[in-house]
C-alpha positions as CSV (number, residue, x, y, z in Angstrom):
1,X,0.0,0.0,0.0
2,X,0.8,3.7,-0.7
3,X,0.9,6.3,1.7
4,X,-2.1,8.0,-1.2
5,X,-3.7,4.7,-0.6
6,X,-7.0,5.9,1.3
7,X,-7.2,2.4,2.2
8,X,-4.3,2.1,4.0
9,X,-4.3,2.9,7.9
10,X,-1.1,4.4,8.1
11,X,-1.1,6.8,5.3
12,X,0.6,9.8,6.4
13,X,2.6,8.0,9.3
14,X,6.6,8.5,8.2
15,X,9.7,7.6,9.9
16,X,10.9,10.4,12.3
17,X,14.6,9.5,12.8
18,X,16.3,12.4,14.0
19,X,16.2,14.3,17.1
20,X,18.4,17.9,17.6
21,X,20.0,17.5,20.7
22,X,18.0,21.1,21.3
23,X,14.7,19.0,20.7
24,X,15.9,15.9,22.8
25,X,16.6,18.0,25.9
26,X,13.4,20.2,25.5
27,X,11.4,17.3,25.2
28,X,13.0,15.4,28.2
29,X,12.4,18.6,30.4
30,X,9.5,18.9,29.6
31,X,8.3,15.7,31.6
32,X,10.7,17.7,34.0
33,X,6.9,19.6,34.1
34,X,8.9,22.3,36.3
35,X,10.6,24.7,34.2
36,X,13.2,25.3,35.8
37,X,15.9,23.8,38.1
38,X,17.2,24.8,41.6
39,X,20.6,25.2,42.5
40,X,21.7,25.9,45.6
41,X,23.4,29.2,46.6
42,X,26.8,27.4,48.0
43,X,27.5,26.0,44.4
44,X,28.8,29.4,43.5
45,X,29.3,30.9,46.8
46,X,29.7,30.5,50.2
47,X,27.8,32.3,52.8
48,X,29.0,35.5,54.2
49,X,30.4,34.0,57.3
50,X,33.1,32.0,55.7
51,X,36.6,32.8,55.6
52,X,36.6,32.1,51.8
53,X,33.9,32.8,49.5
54,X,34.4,31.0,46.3
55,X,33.3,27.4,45.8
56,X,32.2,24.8,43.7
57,X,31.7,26.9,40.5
58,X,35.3,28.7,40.9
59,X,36.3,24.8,40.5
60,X,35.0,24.6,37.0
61,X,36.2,28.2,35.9
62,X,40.1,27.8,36.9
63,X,40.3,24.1,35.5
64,X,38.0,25.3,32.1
65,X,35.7,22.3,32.5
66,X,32.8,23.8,30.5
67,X,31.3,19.9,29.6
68,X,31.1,19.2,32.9
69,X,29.4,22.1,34.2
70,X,26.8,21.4,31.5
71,X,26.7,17.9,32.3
72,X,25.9,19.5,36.0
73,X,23.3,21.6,35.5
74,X,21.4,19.3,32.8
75,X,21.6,16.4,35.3
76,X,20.0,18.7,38.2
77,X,17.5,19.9,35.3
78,X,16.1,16.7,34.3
79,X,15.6,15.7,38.7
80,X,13.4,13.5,39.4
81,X,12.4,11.8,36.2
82,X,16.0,10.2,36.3
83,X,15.5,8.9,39.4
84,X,13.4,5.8,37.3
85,X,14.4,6.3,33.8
86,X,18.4,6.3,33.8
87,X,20.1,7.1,30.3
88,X,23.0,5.6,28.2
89,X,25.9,7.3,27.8
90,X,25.4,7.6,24.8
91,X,22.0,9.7,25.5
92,X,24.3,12.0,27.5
93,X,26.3,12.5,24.8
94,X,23.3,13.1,22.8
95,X,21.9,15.2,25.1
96,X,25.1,17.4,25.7
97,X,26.1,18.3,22.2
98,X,25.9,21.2,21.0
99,X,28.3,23.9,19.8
100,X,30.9,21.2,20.0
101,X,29.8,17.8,19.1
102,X,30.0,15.6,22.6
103,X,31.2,11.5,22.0
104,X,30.2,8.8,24.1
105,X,33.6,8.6,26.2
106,X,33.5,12.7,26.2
107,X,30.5,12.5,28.2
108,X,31.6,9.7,30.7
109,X,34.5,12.1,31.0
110,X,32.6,14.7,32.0
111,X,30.9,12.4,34.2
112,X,34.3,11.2,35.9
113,X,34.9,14.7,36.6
114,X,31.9,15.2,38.8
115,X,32.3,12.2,40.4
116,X,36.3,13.3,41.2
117,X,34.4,16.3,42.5
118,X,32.1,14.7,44.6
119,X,29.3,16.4,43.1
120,X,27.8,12.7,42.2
121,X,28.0,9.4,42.4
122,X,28.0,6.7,39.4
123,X,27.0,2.9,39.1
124,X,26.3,0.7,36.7
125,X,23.1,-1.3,35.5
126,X,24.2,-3.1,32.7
127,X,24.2,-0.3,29.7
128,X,23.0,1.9,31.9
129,X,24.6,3.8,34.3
130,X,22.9,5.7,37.3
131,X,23.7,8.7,38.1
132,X,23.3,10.3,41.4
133,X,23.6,13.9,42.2
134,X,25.4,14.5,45.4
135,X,25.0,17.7,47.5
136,X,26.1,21.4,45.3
137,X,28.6,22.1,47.8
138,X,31.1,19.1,47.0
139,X,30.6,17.9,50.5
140,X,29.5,14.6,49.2
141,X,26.9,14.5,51.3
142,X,23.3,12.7,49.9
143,X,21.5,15.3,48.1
144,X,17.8,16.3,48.4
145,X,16.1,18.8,46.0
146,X,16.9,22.5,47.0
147,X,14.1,23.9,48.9
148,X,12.4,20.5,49.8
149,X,13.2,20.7,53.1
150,X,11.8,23.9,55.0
151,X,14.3,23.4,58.0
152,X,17.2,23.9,55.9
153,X,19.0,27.1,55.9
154,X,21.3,26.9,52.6
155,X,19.3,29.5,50.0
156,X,19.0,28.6,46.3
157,X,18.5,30.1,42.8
158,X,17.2,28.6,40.2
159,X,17.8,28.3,36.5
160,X,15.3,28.3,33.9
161,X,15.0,25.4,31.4
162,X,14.9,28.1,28.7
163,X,18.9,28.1,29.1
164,X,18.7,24.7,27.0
165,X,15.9,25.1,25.4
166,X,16.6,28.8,24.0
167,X,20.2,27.4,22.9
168,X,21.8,29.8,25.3
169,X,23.5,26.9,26.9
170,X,25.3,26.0,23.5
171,X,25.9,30.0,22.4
172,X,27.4,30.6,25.3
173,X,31.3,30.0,26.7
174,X,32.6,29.4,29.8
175,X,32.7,32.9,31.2
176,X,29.4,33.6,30.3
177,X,28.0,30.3,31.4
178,X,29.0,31.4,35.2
179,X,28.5,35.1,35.0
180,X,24.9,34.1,34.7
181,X,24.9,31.6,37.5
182,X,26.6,34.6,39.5
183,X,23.9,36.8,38.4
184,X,21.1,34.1,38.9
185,X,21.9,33.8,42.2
186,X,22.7,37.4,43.0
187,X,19.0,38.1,42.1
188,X,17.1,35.4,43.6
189,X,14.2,36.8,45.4
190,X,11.9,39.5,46.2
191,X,14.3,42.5,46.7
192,X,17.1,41.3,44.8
193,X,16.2,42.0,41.1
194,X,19.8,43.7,40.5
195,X,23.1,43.6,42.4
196,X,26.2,45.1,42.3
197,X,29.7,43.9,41.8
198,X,33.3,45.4,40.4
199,X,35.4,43.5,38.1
200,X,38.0,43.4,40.7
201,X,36.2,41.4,43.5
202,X,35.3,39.0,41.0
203,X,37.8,37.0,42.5
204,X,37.6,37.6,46.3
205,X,34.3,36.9,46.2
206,X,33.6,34.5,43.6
207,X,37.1,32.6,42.7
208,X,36.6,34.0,39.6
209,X,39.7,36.6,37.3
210,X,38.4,39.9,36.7
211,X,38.9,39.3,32.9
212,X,37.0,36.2,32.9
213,X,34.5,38.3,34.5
214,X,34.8,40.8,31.9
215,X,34.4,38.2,29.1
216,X,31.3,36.5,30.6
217,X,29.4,40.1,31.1
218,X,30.4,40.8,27.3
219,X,28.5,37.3,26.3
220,X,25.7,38.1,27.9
221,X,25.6,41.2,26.8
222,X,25.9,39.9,23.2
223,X,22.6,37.7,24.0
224,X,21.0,40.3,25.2
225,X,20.1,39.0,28.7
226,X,21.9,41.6,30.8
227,X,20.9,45.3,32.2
228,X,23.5,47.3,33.3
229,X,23.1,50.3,35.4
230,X,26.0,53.0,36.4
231,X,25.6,54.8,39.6
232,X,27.7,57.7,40.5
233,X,28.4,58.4,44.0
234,X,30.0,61.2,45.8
235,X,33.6,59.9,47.7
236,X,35.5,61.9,50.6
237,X,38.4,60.5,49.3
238,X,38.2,61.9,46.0
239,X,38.7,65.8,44.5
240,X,35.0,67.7,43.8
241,X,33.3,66.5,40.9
242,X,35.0,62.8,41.1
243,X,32.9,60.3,41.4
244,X,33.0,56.8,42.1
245,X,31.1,54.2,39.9
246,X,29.1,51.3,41.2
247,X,27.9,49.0,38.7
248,X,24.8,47.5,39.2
249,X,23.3,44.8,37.2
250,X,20.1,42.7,36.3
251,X,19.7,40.2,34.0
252,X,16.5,40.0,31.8
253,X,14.1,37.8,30.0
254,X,13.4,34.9,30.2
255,X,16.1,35.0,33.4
256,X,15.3,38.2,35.2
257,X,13.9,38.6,38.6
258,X,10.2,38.6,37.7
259,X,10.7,35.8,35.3
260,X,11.5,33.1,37.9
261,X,9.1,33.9,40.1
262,X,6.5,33.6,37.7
263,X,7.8,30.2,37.1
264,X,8.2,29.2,40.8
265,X,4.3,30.5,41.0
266,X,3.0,28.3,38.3
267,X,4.9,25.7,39.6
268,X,3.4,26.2,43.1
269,X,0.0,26.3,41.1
270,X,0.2,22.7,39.8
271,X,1.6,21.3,42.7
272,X,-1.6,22.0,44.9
273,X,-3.8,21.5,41.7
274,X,-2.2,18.0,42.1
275,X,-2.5,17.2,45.6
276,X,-6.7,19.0,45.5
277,X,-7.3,16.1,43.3
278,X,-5.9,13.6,45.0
């Protein structure tokens, strides 16, 4: 039979045989059915009390291991539906390429790095392997979803899934991949839509060079996602009509302030939708 057959019952069906990575990751978080993914605040920095402020994301900057912050962030993105449905590596691989094309022993690579890092832990189930995320700090401690627990202290931002699904996670680098985690988490919150930082505690507070700084503001700049603001400020120490300048910044659509919360609403929304029904 034709597919003109009007006899025939699967006139019109054709084979669909490839899927973008793009359009594999999209339609994987979408069973996600969150839109987003938390991340918690000590992944990029520690609190305020600590003697050091940089952390886990620093990690990543200094030793340029851009796959394996992807692989990072996508496995956080796509909690819980893992949890029952591990991939192949070869998925992964799938799943993480992008502007560079990402091979099967690239991504266990990746993998391995994590797993040095104690941000997860790995087994195997014949071609499978399961992947466990481990706690953002690099504690290696078990691992809950950020904000599950109401007793716990540790903040978190959150990422939207548009970051893989608008292709900014394969337009952007390195530097700009972490200046909008920075950002992110700067601006989490009622309150917080901009902050301000200088190039040159880039790396006091964040483990991070001030050019690499520089580069990552330029990128998202480039994509259009940042807001920058100039404040001039009157300083004893300097001559009349000196000023010092305070940069302040907010990042916008789909990652700004307003944007996230409208996400973490609707989220809110179907949760208790859910449970009514029950």
């Amino acid at each position: 039979m034709s597919n003109d057959d009007p006899t025939n019952p699967f006139a019109g069906l054709e084979d669909q045989l490839k899927l973008t990575p793009q359009g594999a990751r999209a339609e994987l978080l979408d069973k996600a059915r969150r839109g987003f993914c938390p991340i918690r605040n000590t992944f990029v920095q520690h609190p305020q009390a600590a003697k050091i402020r940089p952390s886990v994301l620093a990690r990543f900057v200094t030793s340029r291991q851009e796959r394996a912050l992807d692989a990072f962030l996508l496995l956080h993105a796509l909690q819980p539906i893992l949890e029952n449905e591990p991939y192949p590596m070869g998925t992964w691989a799938n799943l993480l390429s992008g502007r560079r094309p990402c091979s099967t022993p690239t991504a266990s690579k990746a993998f391995s790095t994590l797993e040095d890092m104690a941000l997860i832990s790995r087994r195997r189930d014949g071609h499978r392997v399961i992947l466990t995320p481990l706690r953002e700090d690099a504690s290696g401690n078990p691992w809950i979803k950020a904000g599950s627990d109401a007793q716990e202290r540790d903040g978190y931002f959150v990422v939207p899934h548009e970051y893989w699904t608008n292709g900014y996670a394969d337009r952007l680098r390195l530097p700009g991949k972490a200046m909008l985690l920075i950002a992110l988490k700067e601006t989490q919150g009622d309150g917080h839509q901009s902050f301000e930082m200088a190039l040159d505690r880039a790396f006091e507070w964040y483990g991070i060079s001030e050019r690499t700084a520089e580069r990552g503001f330029n990128e998202l700049n480039r994509e259009h996602l940042l807001l920058t603001r100039i404040q001039r400020v009157a300083n004893p120490k300097l001559p009349p009509g000196v000023y010092q300048r305070r940069y302040h910044r907010a990042l916008r659509e789909p990652f700004s302030t307003i944007d996230r919360k409208t996400l973490q609403d609707a989220a809110k929304t179907r949760v208790t939708a859910t449970t009514e029904r029950k």
